[in-house]
C-alpha atoms as an extended CHARMM CRD file, in Angstrom:
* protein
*
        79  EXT
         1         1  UNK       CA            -36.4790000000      -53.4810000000       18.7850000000  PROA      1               0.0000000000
         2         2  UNK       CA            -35.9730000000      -57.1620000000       18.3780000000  PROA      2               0.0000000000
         3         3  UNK       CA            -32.6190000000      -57.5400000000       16.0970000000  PROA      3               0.0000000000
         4         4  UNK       CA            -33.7470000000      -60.3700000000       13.4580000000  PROA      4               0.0000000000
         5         5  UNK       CA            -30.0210000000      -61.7040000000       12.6660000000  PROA      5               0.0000000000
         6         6  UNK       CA            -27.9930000000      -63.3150000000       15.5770000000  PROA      6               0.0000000000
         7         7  UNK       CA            -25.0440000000      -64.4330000000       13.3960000000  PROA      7               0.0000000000
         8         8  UNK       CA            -22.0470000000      -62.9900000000       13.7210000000  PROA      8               0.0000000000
         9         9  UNK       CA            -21.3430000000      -60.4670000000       10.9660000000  PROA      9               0.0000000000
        10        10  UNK       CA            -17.9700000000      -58.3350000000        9.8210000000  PROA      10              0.0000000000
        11        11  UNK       CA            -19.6530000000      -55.2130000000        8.2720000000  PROA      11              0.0000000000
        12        12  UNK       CA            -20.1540000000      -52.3690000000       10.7970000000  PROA      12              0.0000000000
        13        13  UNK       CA            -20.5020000000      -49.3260000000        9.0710000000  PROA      13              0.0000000000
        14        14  UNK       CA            -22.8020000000      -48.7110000000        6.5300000000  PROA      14              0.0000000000
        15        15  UNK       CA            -23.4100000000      -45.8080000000        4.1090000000  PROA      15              0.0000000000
        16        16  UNK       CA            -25.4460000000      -44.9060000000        1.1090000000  PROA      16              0.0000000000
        17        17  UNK       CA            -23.7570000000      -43.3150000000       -2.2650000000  PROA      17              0.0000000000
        18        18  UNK       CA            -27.3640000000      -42.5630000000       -3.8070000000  PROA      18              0.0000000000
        19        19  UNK       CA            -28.1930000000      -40.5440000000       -7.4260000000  PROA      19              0.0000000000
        20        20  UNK       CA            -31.3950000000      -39.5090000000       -8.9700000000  PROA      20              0.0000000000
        21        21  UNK       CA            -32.1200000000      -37.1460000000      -11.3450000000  PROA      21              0.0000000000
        22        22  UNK       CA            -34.0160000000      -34.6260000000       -9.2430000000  PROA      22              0.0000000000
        23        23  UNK       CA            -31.7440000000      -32.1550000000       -7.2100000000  PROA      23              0.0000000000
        24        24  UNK       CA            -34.4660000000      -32.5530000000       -4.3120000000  PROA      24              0.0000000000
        25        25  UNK       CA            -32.8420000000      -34.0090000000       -1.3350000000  PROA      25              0.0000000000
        26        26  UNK       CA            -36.3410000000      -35.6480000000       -0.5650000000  PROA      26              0.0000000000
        27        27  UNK       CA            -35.3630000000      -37.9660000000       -3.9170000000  PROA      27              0.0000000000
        28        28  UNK       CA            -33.2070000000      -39.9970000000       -1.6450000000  PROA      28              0.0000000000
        29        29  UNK       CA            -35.8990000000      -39.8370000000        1.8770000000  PROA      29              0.0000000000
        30        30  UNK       CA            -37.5450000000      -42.9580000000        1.1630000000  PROA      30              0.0000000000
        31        31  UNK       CA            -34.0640000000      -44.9140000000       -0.1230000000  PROA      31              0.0000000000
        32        32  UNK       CA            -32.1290000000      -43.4020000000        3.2520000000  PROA      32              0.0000000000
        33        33  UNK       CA            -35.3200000000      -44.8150000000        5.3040000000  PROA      33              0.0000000000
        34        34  UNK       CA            -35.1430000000      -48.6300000000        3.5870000000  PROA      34              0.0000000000
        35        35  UNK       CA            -32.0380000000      -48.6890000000        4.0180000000  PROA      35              0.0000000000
        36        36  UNK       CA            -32.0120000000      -47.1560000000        7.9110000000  PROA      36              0.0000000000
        37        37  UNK       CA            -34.9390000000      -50.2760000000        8.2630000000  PROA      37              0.0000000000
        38        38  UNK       CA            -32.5270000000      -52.9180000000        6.9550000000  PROA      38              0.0000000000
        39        39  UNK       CA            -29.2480000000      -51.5210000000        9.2300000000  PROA      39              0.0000000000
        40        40  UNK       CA            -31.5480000000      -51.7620000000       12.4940000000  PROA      40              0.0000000000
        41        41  UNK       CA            -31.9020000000      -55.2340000000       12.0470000000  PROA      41              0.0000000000
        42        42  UNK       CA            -28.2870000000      -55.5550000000       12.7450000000  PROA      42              0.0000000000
        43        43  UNK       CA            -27.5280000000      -54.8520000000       16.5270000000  PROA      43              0.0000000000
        44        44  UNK       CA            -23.3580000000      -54.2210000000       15.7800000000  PROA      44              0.0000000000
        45        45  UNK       CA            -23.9250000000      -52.4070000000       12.3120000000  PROA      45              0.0000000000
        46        46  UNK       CA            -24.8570000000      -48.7550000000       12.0150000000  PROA      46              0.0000000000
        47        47  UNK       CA            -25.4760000000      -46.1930000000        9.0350000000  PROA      47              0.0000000000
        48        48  UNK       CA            -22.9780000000      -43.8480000000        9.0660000000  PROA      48              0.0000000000
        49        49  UNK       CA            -24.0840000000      -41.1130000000        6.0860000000  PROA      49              0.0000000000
        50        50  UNK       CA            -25.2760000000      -40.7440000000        3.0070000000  PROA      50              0.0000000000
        51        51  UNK       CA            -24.0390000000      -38.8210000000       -0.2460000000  PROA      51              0.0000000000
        52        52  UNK       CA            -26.8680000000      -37.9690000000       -2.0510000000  PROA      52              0.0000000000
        53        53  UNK       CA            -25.5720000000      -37.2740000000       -6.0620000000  PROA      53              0.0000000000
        54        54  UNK       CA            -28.7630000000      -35.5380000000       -7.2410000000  PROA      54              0.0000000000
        55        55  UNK       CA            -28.5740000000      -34.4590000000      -11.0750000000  PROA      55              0.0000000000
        56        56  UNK       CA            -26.9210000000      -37.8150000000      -11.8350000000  PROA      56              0.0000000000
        57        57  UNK       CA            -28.8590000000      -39.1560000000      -14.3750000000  PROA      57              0.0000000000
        58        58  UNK       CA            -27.6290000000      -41.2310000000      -17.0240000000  PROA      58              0.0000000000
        59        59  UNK       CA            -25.1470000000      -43.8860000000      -16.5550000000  PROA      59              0.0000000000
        60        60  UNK       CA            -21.1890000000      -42.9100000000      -16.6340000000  PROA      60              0.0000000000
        61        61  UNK       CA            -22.2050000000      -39.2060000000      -15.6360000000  PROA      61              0.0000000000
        62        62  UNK       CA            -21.2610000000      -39.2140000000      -12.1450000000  PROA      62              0.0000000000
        63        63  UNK       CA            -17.4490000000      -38.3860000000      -12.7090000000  PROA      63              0.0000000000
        64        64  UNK       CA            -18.7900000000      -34.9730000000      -14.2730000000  PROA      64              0.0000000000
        65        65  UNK       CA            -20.0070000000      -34.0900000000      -10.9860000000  PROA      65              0.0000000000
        66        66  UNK       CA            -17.0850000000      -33.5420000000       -9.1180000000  PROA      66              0.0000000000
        67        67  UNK       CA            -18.8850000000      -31.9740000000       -5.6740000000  PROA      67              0.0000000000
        68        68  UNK       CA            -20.6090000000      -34.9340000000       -5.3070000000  PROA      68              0.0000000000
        69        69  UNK       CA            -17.5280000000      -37.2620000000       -6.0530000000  PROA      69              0.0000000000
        70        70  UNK       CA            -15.8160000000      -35.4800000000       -3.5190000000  PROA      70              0.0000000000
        71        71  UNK       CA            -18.2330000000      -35.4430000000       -0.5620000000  PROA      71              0.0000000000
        72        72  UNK       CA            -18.6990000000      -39.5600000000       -1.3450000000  PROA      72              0.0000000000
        73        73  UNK       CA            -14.8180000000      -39.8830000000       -1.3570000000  PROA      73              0.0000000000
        74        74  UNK       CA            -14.3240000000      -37.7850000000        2.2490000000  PROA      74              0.0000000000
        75        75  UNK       CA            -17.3510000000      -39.9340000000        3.5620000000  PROA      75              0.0000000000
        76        76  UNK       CA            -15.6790000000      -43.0700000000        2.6070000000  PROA      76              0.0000000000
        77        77  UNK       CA            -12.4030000000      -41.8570000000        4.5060000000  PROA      77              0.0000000000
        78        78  UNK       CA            -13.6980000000      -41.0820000000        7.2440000000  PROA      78              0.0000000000
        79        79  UNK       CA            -15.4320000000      -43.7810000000        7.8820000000  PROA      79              0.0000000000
């Protein structure tokens, strides 16, 4: 695949913190894959994970989901 952006860039690693309502993990497919389209455009940059916070759906509400909290936080870490 032809990389589209030539210009040097600092970001490397990439990952996704998605929510949705739905507990599905096929809520986030199509968001992982956009975002999977945009990172292979960048030859140095790769996505590293995703945290997918299903049952998150109102604003301010992610805090009361402490699983999910915690797998984004170890993701972020380990990064």
């Amino acid at each position: 695949m032809k990389k589209v952006y030539s210009a040097d860039y600092l970001f490397r690693d990439i990952y996704m913190i998605a929510t949705a309502a739905e507990n599905e993990e096929s809520a986030f497919e199509k968001a992982y894959n956009g975002l999977q389209g945009w990172v292979d455009c960048f030859e140095k940059a790769s996505l590293k994970g995703m945290v997918g916070g299903g049952g998150i759906d109102a604003a301010n509400t992610a805090e009361d989901h402490v699983d999910i909290m915690k797998k984004a936080y170890e993701l972020g870490k380990n990064l």
